[in-house]
N, C-alpha and C positions, 0 to 999 in steps of 0.2 A: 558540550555534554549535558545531557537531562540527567540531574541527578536524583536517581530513580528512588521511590520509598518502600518497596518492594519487589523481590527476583524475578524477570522474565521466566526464568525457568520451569517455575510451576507452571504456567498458562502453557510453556512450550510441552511439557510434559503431559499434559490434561489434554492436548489436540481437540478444544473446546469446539464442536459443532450447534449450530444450532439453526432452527426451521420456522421463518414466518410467510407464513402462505405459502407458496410456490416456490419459496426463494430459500436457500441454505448457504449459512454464514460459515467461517471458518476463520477462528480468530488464533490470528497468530502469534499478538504479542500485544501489551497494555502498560502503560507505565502514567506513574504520576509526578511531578519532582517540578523544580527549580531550574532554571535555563543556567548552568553555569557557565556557558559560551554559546555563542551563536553556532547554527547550523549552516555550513555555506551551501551554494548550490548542487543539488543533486534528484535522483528518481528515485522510485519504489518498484517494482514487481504487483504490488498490494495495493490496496487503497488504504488513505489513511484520515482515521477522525480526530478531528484536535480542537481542544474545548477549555476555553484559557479563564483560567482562577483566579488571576491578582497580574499587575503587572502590565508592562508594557512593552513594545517593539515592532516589528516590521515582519506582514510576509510578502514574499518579494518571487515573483515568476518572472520567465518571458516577456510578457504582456503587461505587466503593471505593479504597481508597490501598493501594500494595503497596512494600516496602518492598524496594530490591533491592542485592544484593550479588557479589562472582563468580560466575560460575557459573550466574548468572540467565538462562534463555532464555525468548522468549515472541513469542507472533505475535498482530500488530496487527492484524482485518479491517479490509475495504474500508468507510469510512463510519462509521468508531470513533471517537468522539471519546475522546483522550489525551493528559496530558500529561508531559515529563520531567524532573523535576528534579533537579540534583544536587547532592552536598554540597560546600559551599563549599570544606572544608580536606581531603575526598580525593574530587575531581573522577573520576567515571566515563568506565571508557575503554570502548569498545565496539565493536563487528562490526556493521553492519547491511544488509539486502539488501532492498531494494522489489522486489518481484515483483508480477507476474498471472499467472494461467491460464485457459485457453481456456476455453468452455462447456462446461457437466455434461455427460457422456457418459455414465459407467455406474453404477448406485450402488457400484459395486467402485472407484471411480477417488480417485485424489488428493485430484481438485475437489471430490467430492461429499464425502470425509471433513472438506475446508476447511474447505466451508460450513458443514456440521453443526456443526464446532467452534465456530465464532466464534474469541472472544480464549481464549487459552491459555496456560500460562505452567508450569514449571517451572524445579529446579535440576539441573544436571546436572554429572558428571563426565566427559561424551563429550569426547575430546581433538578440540575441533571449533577450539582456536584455533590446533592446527597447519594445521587445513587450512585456517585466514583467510591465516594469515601466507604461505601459498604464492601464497593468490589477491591479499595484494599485491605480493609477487615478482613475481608474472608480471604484473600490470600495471603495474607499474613498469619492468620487463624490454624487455616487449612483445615477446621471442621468437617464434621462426616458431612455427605451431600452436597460437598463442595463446588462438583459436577451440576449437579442440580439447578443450586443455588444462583451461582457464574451465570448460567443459561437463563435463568429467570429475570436478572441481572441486567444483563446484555441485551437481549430482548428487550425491554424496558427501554433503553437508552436508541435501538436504533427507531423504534414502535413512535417516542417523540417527534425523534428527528423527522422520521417519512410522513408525519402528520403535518412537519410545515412546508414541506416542499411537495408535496406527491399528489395533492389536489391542483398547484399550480401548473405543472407538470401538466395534468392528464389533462385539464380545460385547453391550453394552451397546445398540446401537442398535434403536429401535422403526420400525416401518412411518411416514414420514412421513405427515399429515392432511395433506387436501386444503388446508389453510390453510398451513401450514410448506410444503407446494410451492408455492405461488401468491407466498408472503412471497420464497423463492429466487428465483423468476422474478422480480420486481422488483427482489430486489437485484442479478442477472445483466443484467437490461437497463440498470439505469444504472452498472453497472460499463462494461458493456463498450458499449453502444450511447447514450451520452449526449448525443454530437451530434445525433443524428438522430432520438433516440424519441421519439413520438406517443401523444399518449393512446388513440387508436383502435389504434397499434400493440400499446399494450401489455392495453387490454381485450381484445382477441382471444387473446392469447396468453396470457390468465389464465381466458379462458372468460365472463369477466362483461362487463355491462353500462360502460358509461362511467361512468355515476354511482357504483357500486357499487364500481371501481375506484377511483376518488375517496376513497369514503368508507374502503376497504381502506388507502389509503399514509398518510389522514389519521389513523385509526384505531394503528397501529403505527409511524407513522415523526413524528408531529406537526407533517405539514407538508401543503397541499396538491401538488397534481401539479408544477403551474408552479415553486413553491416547492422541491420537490425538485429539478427538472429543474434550475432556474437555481443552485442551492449547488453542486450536484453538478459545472455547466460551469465554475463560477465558483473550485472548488478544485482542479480540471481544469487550466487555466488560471493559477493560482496555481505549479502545480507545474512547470508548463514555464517561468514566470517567473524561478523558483529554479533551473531546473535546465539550461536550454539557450541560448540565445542567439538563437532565432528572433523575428523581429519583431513587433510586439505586436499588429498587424494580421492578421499571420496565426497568431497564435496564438488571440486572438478569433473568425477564421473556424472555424479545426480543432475548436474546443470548441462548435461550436453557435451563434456567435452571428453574425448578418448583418450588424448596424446596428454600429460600432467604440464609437460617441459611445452605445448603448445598454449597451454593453458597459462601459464604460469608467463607466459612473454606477452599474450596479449591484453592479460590483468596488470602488465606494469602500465602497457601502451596508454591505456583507460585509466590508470588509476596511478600513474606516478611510482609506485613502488610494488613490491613483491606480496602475493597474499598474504606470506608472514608476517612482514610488517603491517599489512594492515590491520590484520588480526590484534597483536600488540596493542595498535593507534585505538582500535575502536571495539572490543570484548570487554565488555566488564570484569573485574579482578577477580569475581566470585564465580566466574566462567571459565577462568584463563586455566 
């Protein structure tokens, strides 16, 4: 558990947008705190930025264990599997900010440098924890121009970041293959359209056949269509569990699923126990 120094609530409440160049953010939730337990493995829906204050521990993917310390910055994609650990006897404290943004617009834009990145990680000396500490002032504050403020805020913070990676990025970058666009376009439809996507929707928008799209997400993601579709509502769904108070029927509807008692059997399948319960395991008390 991140033991947070300020209520998600307000951020959820405020549906904080905000616009640099071409590209528009959508922050969903920000916390700052103390690692009182490790986070085991798991995904997001979101992308997530995480910028560590003191302390020390392990973040740990797939692919490798990273060892982190102050100063550590690094952004999670959407559909990463990660996990956090920290050390027992100097507990990590941390900044962190779930975001999305809108669909690709131009290969000049934010979005498009995101996706190109994936997971990314450096250490920095950007004085980025003064500008945490202001963003929990003010929402502990909750001052007129709150809106405003946040935006101005936030900005600031991602404005840094794209300044150390986003000239690497565009020297560096090759004409994407017809395969690396078709791979975006699936991970943009069940980012952003996961209620709702269609196999038929999303063959069309990849240019291929139904079956061939099949064999594409089976291919590079190790899952069939259905199988993506339902993790993807199913973590969807998990994260509104943890994070807001809405009813669990209708949070079942919002992520794609019609039938509650269908919903409700393949949230155990995935997650070991009943949405209630997780609810319980992972809401905060000031939400419950």
């Amino acid at each position: 558990m991140l033991t947070s120094l300020h209520s998600r609530s307000v951020l959820q409440d405020l549906n904080l947008q905000l616009t640099i160049r071409d590209t528009t953010f959508h922050i969903i939730d920000s916390a700052h705190g103390r690692f009182a337990r490790s986070f085991l493995r798991h995904m997001h829906s979101f992308y997530e930025l995480h910028y560590i204050y003191s302390g020390k521990g392990f973040l740990v993917t797939d692919s490798a264990s990273y060892p982190l310390k102050k100063g550590d910055l690094f952004i999670i994609p959407p559909h990463y599997y990660h996990e956090q650990i920290t050390d027992p006897d100097d507990n990590m404290e941390e900044f962190h900010i779930s975001f999305t943004v809108l669909p690709l617009s131009s290969q000049k834009s934010f979005a498009y440098y995101l996706n190109s990145l994936g997971f990314w990680m450096t250490n920095t000396e950007e004085p980025l924890g003064r500008i945490y500490d202001t963003i929990d002032e003010e929402l502990l504050r909750e001052s007129p121009y709150l809106t405003e403020m946040l935006s101005a805020l936030f900005s600031q913070i991602f404005v840094r970041i794209f300044r150390m990676f986003v000239p690497k990025v565009s020297t560096q970058m090759k004409p994407l293959t017809d395969h690396e666009k078709r791979i975006i376009t699936i991970d943009q439809f069940f980012l952003f359209h996961y209620a709702t996507i269609t196999l038929t929707q999303l063959a069309e928008s990849l240019s291929l056949s139904k079956n061939h799209a099949c064999r594409l997400i089976k291919e590079n993601y190790g899952m069939t269509f259905i199988q993506m579709r339902t993790t993807t509502r199913l973590n969807a769904a998990a994260d509104l569990l943890s994070s807001t108070g809405m009813p669990i029927s209708a949070i079942s509807e919002q992520c794609g699923f019609s039938n509650p008692i269908y919903f409700t059997q393949e949230f155990k399948k995935q997650f070991r126990m009943t949405p209630r319960d997780y609810r319980k395991q992972h809401l905060p008390v000031s939400q419950s």
